[in-house]
NUFIRO-751970 format. One record per residue (C-alpha): residue in three letters; y, x, z. Coordinates in steps of 0.5 Angstrom, whole numbers, plus 2048, in hexadecimal, padded with zeros to 3 digits. Layout:
ALAYXZ/...
***
This chain:
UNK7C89D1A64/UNK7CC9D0A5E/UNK7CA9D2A56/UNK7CF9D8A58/UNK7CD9D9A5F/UNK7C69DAA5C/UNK7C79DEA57/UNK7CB9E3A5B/UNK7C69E4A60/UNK7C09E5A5A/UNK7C69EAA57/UNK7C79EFA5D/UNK7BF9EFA5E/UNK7BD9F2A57/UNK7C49F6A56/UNK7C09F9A5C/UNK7B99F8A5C/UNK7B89F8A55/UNK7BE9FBA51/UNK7BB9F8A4A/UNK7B99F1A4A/UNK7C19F1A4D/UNK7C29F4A46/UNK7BF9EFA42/UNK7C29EAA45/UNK7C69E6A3F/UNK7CE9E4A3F/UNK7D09DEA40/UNK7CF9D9A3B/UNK7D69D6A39/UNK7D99D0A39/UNK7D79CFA32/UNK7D19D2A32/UNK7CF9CCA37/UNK7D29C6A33/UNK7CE9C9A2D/UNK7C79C8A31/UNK7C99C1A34/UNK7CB9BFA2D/UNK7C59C1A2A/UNK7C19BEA30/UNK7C59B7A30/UNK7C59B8A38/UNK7CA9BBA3C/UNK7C89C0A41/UNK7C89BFA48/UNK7CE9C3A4C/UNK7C99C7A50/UNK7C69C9A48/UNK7CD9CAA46/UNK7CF9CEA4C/UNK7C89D3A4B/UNK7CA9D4A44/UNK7D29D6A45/UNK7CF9DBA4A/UNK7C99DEA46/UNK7C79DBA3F/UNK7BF9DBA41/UNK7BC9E1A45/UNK7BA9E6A41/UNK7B59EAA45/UNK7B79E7A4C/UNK7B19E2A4D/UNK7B09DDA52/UNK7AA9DCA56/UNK7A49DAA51/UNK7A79DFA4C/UNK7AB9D9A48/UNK7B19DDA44/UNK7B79D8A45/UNK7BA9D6A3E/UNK7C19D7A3B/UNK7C49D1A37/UNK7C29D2A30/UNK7BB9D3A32/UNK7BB9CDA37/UNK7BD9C9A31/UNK7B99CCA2C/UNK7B39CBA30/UNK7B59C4A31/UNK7B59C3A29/UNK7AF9C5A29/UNK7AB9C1A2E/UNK7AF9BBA2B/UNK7AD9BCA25/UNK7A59BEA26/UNK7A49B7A29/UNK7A19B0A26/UNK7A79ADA23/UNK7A29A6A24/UNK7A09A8A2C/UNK7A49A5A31/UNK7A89AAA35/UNK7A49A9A3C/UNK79E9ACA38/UNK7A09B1A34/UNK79E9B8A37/UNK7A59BAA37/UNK7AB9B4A38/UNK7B19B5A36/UNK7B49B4A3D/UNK7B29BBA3E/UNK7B69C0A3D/UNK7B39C8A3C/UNK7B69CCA43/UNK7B29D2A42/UNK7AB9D5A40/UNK7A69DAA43/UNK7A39DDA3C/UNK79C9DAA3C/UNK79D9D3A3A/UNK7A09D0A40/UNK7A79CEA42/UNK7AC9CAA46/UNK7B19C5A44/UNK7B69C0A47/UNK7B59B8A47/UNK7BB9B5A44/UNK7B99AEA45/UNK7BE9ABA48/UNK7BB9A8A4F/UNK7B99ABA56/UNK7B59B1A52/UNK7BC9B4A4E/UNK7BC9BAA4F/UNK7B59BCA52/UNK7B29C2A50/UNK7AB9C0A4C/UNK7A49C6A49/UNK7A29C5A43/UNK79B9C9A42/UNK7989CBA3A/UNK7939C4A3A/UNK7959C1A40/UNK79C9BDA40/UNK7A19BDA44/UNK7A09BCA4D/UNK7A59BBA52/UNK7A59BFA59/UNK7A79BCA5F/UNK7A99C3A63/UNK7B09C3A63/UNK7B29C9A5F/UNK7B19C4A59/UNK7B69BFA5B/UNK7BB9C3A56/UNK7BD9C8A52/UNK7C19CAA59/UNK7BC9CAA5D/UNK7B79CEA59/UNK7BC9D3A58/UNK7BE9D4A60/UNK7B79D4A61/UNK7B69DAA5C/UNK7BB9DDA5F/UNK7B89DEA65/UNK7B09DFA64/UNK7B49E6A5F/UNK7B89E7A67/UNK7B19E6A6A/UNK7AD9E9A66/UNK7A89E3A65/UNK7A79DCA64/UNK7A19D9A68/UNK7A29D3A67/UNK7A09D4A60/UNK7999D7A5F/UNK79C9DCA64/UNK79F9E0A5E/UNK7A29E7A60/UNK7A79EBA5C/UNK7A49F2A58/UNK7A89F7A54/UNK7A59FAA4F/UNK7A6A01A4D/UNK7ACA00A49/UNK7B09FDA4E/UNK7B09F6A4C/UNK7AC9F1A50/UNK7A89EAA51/UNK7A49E5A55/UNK79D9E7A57/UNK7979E3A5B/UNK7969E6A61/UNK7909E7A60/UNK78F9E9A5A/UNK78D9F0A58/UNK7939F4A57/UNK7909FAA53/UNK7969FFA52/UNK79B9FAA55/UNK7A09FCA5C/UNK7A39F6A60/UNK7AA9F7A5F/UNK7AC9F9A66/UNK7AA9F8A6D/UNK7B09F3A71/UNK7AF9F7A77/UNK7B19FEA74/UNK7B59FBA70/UNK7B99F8A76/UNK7B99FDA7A/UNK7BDA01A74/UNK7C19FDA71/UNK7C29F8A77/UNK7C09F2A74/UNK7C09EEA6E/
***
């Protein structure tokens, strides 16, 4: 799927299932806005990045499998600053906790994030893990590959209610309406699976 295709089909599922994480979504970023943020990194953004900003700039509370919140313009290039500027100026890049071909995606609130390599070279535009104390990991699955991809993939584990291939994560609600990725074998006190695909099938006649 497209950047748009995706954040269509993410758009219908919360307008319906979960009226207020579609309510947070942001604006579009304007073309201004975008420009800024690429200024202040000195890089320019990959076209998937740019396309998912145009669209919505960052997520408000649609969160992508892992709870990671995706980040608006100003964000990104804010984090981006601070990483940068949080390193040892006298380290070589390849050591640093954080390099600074590595640009700020999304967080999940406790210390972890992901970001996109902006070296140029086969990697371009992978989708990397950076863990609190741990650096930054690549994965091979597929949905990694680009911004694009991980955004179809989302897309599709919120259509099926789960993404199994990542510690079996499954979509929850809270009680205000608004929700987020759980292990699905934790504990789920005061918690309720958004729905059951079947029923929810059969009423609505498929998603």
């Amino acid at each position: 799927m497209t950047i748009e295709d995706s954040w269509l089909r993410i758009e219908n599922w919360l307008r319906e299932y979960a009226p207020a994480a579609y309510a947070s979504l942001p604006p579009a970023a304007g073309t201004d806005a975008v420009r800024a943020a690429e200024r202040q990194c000195g890089l320019v953004f990959p076209e998937d990045l740019v396309a998912s900003l145009r669209r919505h700039d960052g997520a408000g509370e649609c969160l992508l499998p892992g709870n990671y919140r995706l980040s608006g313009a100003a964000e990104i290039a804010q984090d981006y600053v601070w990483w940068i500027g949080s390193q040892q100026r006298d380290v070589h890049d390849d050591l640093r906790y954080w390099r600074s071909s590595w640009l700020p995606l999304a967080g999940d609130g406790a210390g972890g994030s992901l970001f996109i390599e902006m070296a140029p070279g086969d990697q371009y535009g992978r989708i990397g893990a950076h863990a609190h104390g741990d650096g930054g990991r690549f994965d091979d699955r597929p949905q990694y590959t680009s911004l694009q991809a991980l955004l179809s993939w989302a897309a599709q584990a919120l259509s099926a209610g789960s993404a199994a291939d990542v510690l079996d994560y499954v979509l929850v609600t809270d009680e205000e309406g608004l929700t987020h990725w759980e292990d699905a074998d934790a504990e789920q006190d005061g918690m309720s699976v958004v729905w059951d695909m079947a029923a929810l099938e059969n009423r609505h006649g498929g998603l």
